[in-house]
BALOBA-1460 file (C-alpha; in Angstrom, 3 decimals):
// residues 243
<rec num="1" residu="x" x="6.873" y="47.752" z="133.252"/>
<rec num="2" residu="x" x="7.526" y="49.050" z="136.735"/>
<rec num="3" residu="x" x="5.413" y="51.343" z="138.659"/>
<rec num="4" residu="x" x="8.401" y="54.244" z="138.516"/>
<rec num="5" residu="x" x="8.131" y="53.632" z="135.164"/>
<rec num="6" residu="x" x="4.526" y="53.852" z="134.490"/>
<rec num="7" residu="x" x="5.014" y="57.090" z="136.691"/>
<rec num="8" residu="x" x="6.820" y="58.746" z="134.377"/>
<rec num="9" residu="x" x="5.173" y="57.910" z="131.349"/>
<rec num="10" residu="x" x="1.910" y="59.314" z="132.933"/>
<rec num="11" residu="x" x="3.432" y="62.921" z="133.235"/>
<rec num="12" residu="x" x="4.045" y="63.214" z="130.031"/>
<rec num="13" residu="x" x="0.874" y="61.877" z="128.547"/>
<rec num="14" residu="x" x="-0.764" y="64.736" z="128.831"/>
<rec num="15" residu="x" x="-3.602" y="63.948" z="126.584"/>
<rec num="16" residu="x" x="-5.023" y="61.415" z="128.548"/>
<rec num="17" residu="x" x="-8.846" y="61.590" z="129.816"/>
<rec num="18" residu="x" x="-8.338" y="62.471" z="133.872"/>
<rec num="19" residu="x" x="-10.813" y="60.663" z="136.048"/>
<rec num="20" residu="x" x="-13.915" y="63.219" z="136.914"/>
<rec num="21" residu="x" x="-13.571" y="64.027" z="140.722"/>
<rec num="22" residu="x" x="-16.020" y="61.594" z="142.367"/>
<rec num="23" residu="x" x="-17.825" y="64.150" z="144.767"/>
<rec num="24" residu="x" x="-19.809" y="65.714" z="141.949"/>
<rec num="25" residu="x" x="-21.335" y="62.125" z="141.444"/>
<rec num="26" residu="x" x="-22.160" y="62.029" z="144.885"/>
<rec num="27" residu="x" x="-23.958" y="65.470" z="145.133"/>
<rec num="28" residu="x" x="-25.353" y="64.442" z="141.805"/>
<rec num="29" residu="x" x="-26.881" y="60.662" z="143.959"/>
<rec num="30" residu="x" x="-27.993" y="63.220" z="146.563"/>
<rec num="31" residu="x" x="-29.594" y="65.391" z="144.802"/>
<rec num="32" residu="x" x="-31.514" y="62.527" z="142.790"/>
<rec num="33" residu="x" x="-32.975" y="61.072" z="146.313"/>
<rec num="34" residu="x" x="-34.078" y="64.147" z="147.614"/>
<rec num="35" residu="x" x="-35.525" y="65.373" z="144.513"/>
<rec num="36" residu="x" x="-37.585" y="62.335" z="144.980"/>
<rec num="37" residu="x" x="-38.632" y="62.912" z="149.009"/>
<rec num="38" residu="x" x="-38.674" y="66.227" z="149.189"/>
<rec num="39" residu="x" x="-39.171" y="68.396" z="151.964"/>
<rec num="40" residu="x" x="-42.327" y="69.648" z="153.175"/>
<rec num="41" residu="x" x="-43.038" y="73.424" z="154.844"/>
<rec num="42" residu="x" x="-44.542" y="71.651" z="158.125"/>
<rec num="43" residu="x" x="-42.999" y="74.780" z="160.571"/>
<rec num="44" residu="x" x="-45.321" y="77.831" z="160.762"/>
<rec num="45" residu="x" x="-44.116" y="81.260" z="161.405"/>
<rec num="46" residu="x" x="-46.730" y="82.301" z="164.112"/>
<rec num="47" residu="x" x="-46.289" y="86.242" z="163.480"/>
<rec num="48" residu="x" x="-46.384" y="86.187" z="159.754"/>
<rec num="49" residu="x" x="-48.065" y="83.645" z="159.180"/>
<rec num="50" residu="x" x="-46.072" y="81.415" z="156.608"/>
<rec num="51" residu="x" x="-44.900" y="78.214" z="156.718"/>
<rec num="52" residu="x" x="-41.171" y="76.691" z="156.284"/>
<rec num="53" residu="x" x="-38.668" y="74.180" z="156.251"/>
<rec num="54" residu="x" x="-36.557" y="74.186" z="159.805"/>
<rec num="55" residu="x" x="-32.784" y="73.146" z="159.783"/>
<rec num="56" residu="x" x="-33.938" y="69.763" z="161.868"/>
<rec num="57" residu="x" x="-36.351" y="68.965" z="158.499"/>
<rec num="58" residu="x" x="-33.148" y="69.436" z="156.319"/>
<rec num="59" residu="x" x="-30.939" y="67.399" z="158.485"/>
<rec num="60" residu="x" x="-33.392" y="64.384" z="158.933"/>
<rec num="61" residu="x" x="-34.090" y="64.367" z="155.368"/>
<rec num="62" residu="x" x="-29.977" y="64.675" z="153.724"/>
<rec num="63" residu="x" x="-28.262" y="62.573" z="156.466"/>
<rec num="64" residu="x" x="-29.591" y="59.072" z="155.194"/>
<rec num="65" residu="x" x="-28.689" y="60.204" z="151.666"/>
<rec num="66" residu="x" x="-25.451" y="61.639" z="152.492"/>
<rec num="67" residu="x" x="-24.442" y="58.648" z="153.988"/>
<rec num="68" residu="x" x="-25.581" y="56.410" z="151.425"/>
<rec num="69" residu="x" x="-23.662" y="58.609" z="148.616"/>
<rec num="70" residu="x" x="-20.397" y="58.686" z="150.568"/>
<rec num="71" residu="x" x="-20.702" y="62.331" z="150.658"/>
<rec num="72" residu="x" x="-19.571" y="64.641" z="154.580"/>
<rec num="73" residu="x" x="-20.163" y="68.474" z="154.280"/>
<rec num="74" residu="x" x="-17.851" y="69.821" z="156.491"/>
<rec num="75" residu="x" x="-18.150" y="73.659" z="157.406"/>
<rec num="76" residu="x" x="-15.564" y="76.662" z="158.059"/>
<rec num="77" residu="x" x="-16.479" y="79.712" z="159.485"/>
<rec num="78" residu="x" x="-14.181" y="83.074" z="158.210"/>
<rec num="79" residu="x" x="-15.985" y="86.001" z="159.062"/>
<rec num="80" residu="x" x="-18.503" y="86.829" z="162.373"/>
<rec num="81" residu="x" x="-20.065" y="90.047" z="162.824"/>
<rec num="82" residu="x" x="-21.948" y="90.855" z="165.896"/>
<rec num="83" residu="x" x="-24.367" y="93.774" z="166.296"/>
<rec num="84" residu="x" x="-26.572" y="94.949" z="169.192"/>
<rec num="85" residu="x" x="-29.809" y="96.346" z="168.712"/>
<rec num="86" residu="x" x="-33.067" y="97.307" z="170.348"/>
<rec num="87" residu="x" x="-36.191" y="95.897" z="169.936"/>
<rec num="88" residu="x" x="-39.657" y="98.650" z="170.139"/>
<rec num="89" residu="x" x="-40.072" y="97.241" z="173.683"/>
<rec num="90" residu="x" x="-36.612" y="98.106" z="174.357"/>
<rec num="91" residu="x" x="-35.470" y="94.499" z="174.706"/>
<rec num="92" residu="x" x="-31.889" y="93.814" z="173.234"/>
<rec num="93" residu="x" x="-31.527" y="91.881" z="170.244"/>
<rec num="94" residu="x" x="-27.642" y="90.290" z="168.924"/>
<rec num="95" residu="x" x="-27.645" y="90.443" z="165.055"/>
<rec num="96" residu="x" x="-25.083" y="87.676" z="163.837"/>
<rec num="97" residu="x" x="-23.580" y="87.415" z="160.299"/>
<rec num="98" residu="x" x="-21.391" y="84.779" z="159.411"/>
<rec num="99" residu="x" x="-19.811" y="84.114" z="156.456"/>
<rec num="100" residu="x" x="-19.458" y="80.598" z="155.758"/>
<rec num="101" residu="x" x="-17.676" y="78.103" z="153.549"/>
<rec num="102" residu="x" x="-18.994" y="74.246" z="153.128"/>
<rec num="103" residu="x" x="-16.557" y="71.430" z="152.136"/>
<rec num="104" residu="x" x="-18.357" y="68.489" z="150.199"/>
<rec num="105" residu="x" x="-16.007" y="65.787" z="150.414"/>
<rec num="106" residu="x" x="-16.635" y="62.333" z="148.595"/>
<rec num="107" residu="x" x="-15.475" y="59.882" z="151.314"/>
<rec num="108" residu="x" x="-14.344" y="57.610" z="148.263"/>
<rec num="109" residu="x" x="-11.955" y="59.193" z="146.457"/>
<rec num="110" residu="x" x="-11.373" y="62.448" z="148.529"/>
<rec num="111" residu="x" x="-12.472" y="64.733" z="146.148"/>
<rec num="112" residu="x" x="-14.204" y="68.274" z="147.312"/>
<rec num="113" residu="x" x="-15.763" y="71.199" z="146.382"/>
<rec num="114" residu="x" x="-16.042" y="74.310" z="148.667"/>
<rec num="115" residu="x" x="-19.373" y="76.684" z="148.403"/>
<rec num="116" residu="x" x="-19.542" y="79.874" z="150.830"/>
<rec num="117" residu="x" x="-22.786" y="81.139" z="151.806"/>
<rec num="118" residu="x" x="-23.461" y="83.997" z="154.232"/>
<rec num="119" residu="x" x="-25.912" y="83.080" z="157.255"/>
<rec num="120" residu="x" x="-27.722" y="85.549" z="159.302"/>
<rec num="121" residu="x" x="-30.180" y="85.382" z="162.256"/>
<rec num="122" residu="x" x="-31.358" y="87.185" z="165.459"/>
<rec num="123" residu="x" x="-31.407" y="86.236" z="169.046"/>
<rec num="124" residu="x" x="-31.659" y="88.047" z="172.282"/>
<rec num="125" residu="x" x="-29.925" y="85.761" z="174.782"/>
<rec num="126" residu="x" x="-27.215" y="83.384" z="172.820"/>
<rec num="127" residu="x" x="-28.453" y="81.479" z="170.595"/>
<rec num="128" residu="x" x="-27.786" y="83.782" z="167.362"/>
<rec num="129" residu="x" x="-24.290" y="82.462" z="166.325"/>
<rec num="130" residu="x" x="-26.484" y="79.023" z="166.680"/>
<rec num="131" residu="x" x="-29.022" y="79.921" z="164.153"/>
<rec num="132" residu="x" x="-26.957" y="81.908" z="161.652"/>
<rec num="133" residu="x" x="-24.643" y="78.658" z="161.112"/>
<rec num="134" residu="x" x="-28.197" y="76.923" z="160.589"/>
<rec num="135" residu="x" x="-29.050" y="79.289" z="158.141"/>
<rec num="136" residu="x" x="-25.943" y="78.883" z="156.459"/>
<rec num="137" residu="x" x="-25.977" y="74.972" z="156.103"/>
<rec num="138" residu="x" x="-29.736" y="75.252" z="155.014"/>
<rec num="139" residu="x" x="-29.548" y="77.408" z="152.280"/>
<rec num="140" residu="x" x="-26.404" y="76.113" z="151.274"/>
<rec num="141" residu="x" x="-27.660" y="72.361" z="150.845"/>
<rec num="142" residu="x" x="-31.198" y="73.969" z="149.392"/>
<rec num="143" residu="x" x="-28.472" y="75.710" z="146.657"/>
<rec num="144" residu="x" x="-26.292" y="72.239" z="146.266"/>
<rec num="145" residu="x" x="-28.969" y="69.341" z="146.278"/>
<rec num="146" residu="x" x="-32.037" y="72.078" z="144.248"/>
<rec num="147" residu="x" x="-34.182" y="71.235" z="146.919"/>
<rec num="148" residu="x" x="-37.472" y="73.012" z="146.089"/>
<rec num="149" residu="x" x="-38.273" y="76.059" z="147.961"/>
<rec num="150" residu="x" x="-40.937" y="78.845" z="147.320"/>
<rec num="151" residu="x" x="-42.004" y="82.055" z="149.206"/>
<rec num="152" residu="x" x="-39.502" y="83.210" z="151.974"/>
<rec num="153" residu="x" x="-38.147" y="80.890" z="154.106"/>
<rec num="154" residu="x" x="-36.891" y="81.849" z="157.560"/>
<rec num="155" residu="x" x="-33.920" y="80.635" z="159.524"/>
<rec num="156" residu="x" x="-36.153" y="81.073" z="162.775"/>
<rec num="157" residu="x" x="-39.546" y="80.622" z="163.463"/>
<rec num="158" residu="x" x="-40.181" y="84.235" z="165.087"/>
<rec num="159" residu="x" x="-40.001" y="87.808" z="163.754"/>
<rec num="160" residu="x" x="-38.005" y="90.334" z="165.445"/>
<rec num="161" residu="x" x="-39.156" y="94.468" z="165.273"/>
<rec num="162" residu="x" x="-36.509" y="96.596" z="165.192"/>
<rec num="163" residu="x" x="-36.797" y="100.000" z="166.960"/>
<rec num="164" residu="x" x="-35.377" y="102.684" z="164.562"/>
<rec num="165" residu="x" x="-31.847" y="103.811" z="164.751"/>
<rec num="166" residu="x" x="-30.914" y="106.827" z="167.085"/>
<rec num="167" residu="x" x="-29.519" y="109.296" z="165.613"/>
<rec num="168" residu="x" x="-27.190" y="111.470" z="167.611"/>
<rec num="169" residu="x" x="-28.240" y="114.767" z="169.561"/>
<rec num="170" residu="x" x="-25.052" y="117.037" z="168.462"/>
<rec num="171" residu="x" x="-26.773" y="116.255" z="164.529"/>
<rec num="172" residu="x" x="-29.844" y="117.675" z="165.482"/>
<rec num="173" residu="x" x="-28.405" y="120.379" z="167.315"/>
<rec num="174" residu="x" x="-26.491" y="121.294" z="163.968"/>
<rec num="175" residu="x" x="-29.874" y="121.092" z="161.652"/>
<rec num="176" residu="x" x="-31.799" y="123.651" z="164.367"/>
<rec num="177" residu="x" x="-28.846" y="126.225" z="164.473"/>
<rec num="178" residu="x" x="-28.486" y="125.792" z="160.806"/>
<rec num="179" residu="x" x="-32.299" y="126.207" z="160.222"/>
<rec num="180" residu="x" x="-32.145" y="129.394" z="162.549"/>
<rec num="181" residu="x" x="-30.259" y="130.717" z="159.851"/>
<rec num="182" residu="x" x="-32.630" y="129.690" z="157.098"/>
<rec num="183" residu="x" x="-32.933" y="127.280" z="154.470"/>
<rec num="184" residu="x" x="-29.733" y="128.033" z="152.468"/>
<rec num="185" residu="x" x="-27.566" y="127.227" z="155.699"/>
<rec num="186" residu="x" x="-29.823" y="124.254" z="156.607"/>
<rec num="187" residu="x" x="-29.414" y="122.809" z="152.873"/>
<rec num="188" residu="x" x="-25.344" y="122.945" z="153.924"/>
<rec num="189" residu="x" x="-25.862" y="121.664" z="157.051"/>
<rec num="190" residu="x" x="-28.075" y="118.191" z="155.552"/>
<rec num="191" residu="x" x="-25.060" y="118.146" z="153.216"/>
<rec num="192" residu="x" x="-22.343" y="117.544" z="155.908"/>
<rec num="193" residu="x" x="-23.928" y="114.504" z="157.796"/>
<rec num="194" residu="x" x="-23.517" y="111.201" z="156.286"/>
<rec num="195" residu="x" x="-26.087" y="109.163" z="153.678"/>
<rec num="196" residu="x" x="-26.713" y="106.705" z="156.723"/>
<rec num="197" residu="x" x="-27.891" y="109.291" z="158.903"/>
<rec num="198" residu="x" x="-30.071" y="111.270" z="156.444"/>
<rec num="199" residu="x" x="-31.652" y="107.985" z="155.200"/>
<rec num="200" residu="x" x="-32.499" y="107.214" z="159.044"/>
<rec num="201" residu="x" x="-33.390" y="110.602" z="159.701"/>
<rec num="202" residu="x" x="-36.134" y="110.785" z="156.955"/>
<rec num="203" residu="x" x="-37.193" y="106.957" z="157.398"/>
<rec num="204" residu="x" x="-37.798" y="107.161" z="161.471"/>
<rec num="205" residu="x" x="-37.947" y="110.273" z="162.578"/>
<rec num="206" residu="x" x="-40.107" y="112.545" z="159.742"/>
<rec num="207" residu="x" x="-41.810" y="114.118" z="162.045"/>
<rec num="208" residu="x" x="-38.977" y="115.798" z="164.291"/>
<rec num="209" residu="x" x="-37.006" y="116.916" z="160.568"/>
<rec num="210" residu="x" x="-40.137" y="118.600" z="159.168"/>
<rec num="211" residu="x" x="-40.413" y="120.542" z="162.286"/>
<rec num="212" residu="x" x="-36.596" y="121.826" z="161.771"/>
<rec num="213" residu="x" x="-37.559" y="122.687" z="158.191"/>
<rec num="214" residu="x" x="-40.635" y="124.294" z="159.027"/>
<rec num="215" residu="x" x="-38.329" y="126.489" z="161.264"/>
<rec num="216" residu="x" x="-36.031" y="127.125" z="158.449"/>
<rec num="217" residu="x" x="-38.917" y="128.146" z="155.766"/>
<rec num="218" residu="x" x="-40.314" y="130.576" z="158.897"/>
<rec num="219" residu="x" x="-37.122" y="132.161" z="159.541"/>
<rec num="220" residu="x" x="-36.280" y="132.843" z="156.490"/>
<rec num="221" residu="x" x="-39.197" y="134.538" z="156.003"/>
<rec num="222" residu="x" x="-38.600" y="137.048" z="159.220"/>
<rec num="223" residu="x" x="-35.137" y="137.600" z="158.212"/>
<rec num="224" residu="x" x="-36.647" y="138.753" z="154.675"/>
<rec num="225" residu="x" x="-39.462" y="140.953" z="156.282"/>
<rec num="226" residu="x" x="-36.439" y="142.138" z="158.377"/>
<rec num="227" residu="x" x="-34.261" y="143.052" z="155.948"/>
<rec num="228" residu="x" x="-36.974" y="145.240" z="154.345"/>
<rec num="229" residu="x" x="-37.755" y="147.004" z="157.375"/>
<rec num="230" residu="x" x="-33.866" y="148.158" z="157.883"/>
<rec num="231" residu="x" x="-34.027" y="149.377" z="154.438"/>
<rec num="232" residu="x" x="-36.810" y="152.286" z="154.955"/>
<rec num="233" residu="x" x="-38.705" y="153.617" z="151.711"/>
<rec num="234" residu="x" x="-37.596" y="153.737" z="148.276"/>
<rec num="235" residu="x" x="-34.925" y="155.761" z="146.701"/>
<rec num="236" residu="x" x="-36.156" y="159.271" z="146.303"/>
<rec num="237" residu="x" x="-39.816" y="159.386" z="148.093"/>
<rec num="238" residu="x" x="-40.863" y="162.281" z="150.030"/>
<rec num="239" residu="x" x="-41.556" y="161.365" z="154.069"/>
<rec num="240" residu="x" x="-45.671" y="162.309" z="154.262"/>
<rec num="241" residu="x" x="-46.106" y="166.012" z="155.820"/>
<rec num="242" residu="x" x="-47.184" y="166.568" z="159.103"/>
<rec num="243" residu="x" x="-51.046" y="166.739" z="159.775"/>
């Protein structure tokens, strides 16, 4: 029996066992060998205080045993956001986000399968791109290969402090004229800006939006006292004779 012939046979025998994909064998040999080694936290995070596993610990300890299984990892990047922000010393700080697929290919037969992971990390020249794609491959291969892992590793061995978000001068100009008005108005006015900016408002700047209610309780009050003045004495008294 020819080839062409066995060819055709095979697409109709449906009901034959089909060959497992040989790269789940590999990430299978993988994970066996590192199960074994391990990796220890031998990085320290000098302003928290913890210790971790860095990307170069991962990549000495899976590149022996990636070879030896046959298996590449391969990655794609689809998505990059960038975002600027200021540190409390007013330094500026690049926040990178990357979302990130992994290819593990078995070099024997071809087979793959994909995993996407989303990498983050900090930087203030440019290096953050750099460390988010670390982050990425680590905690992707920590996911694959079950590499043990406890308390919260970090893609970088610093810690960055954020200064709070500004929020925009024309919003607090609309919470003081609405609090001028009282409560009511300023209870309208918190209303109309977004979740973001309330959330930020009452997170980092308390202080300043206690003041503006303050203003709106007080006011209230003098328009009340107002209003009673403007309306003179009851209905029906006599105005006190003249001494």
């Amino acid at each position: 029996m020819n080839a062409q012939v066995k060819s055709r046979e095979a697409e109709w025998n449906l009901d034959a066992p089909r060959a497992t994909p040989k790269v789940y064998s590999a990430i299978a040999k993988v994970m066996g060998e590192i199960g074994k080694a391990g990796i220890g936290k031998t990085r320290k995070n000098t302003q928290q205080g913890y210790n971790f596993r860095g990307i170069d610990d991962v990549y000495n300890a899976l590149s022996g045993f990636l070879s030896a299984a046959g298996l590449c990892i391969l990655p794609r990047v689809l998505h990059r956001e960038v975002t600027e922000r200021t540190t409390q010393k007013g330094g500026v700080l690049f926040y990178v986000v990357l979302d990130v697929e992994f290819d593990l290919i078995c070099a024997e037969d071809g087979s793959k399968h994909t995993v996407r992971v989303v990498g983050e990390a900090m930087d203030s020249a440019d290096k953050a791109t750099n460390k988010a794609m670390s982050a990425a491959y680590k905690y992707a291969c920590m996911e694959v290969f079950c590499i043990p892992t406890e308390g919260d590793n970090d893609a970088d061995a610093t810690t960055h402090e954020i200064a709070p978000q500004p929020v925009s001068e024309d919003v607090w100009i609309v919470l003081t004229d609405a609090a001028s008005e009282g409560e009511q108005a300023l209870r309208a006015a918190w209303k109309g800006i977004s979740a973001e900016t309330r959330n930020t408002i009452t997170t980092a700047h308390s202080g300043r939006w206690e003041t503006i209610k303050a203003s709106a309780r007080k006011d209230a009050a003098c328009n009340t006292q107002s209003l009673t003045t403007r309306k003179g004495p009851p209905s029906g008294s006599r105005p006190a004779a003249d001494v």
